[in-house]
C-alpha positions in Angstrom: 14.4 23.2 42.8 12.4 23.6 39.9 11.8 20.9 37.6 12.6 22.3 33.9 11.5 19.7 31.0 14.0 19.6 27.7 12.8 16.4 25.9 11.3 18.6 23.3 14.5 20.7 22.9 16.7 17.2 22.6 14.0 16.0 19.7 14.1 19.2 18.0 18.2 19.2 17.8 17.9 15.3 16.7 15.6 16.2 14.2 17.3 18.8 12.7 20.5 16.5 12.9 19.3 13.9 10.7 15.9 15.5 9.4 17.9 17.1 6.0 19.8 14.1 5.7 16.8 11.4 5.2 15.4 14.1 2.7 18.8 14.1 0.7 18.6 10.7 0.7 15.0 9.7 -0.3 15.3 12.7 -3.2 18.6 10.4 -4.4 16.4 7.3 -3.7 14.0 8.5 -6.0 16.5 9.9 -8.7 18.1 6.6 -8.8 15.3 5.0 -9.2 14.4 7.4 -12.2 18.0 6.4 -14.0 19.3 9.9 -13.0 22.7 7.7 -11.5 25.1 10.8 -11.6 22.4 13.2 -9.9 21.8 10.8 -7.5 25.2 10.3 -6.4 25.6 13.9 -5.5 22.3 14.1 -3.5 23.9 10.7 -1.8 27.1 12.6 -1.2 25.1 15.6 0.4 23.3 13.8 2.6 26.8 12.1 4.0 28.3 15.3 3.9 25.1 17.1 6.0 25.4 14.0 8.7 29.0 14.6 9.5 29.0 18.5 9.9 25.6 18.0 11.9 26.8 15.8 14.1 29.7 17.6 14.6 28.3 20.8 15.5 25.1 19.7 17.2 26.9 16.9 18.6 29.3 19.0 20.0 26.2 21.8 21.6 24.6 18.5 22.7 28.0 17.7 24.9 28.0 20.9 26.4 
């Protein structure tokens, strides 16, 4: 039986789960900061928004 390692694969699918989400997030982070509330609050909403489809989808190839 061969031996096949997918540790790499499971990272990569994790990371482009959450990767765009963090990156929504720290770009809000930082217009917040920079009293840009309203643009903030959609790059806040964008990065929910991303989280729940992604783990959806790739949840549901991860299940599989």
């Amino acid at each position: 039986m061969s031996d096949i390692n997918l540790d790499g694969l499971l990272l990569l699918i994790i990371l482009i789960m959450v990767g765009p989400a963090i990156l929504l997030a720290i770009i809000g982070g930082i217009l917040r900061y920079n009293q840009k509330k309203k643009a903030a609050k959609v790059f806040f909403i964008l990065s929910v928004v991303y989280l729940v489809i992604s783990f959806g989808i790739c949840g549901s190839m991860m299940l599989s």
